[in-house]
VMD Tcl script that draws the C-alpha trace (Angstrom):
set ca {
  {17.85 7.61 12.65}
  {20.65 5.84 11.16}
  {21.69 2.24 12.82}
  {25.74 3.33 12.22}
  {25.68 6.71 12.98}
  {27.41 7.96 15.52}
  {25.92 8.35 19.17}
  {26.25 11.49 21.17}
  {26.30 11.94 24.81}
  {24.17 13.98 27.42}
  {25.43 15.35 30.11}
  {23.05 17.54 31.84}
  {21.22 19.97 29.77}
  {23.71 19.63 26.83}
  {25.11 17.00 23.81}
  {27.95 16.29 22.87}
  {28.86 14.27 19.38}
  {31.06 10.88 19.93}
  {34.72 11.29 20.82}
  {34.10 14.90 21.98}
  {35.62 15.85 25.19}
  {34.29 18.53 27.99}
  {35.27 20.56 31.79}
  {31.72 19.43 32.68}
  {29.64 22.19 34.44}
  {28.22 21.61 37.72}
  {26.09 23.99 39.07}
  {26.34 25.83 42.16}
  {30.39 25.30 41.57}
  {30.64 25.92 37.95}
  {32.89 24.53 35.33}
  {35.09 22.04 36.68}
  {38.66 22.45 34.86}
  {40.31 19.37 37.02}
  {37.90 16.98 35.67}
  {37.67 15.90 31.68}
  {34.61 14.06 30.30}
  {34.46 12.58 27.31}
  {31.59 10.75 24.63}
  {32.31 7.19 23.63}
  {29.86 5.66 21.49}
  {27.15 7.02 23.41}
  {28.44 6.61 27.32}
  {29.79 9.70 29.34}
  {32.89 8.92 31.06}
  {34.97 11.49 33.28}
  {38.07 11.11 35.25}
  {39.53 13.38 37.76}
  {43.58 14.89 36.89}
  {45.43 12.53 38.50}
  {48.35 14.13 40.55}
  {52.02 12.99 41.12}
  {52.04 12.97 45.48}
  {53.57 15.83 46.52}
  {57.38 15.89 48.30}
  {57.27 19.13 50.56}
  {55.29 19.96 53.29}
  {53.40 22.84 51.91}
  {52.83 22.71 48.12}
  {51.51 25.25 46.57}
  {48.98 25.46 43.49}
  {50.74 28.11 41.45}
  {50.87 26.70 37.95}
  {48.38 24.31 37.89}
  {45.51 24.93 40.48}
  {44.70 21.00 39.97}
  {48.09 20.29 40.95}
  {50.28 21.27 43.86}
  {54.09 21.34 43.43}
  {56.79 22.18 45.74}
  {57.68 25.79 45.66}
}
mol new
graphics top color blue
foreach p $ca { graphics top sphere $p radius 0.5 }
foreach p [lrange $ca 0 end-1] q [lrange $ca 1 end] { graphics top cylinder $p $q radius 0.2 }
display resetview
């Protein structure tokens, strides 16, 4: 193996090359679309979607099920 190539990522039973980003899959709940996980340099980082705080007392999830928005 190559001292400059580029490292990929594991996360769970997969790899992923450097720079690509994933919905991981958590099992029982399956894929999760409101979190993102990316490969840098050989580290797995994920972040939740942040959301802007919602104005209304019952927002609903319509457009973006991450999300809620005033209706």
């Amino acid at each position: 193996m190559q001292a400059d190539a580029p490292r990929g990522c594991r996360f769970g039973r997969r790899w992923y090359l450097n720079n690509e980003s994933w919905h991981p899959s958590v099992p029982p709940f399956g894929e999760m679309k409101c979190i993102l996980c990316w490969c840098v340099s050989g580290e797995t980082h994920c972040q939740r979607q942040e959301c802007p705080p919602s104005a209304c007392a019952s927002p609903a999830t319509q457009d973006n099920p991450c999300c809620a928005k005033c209706r």
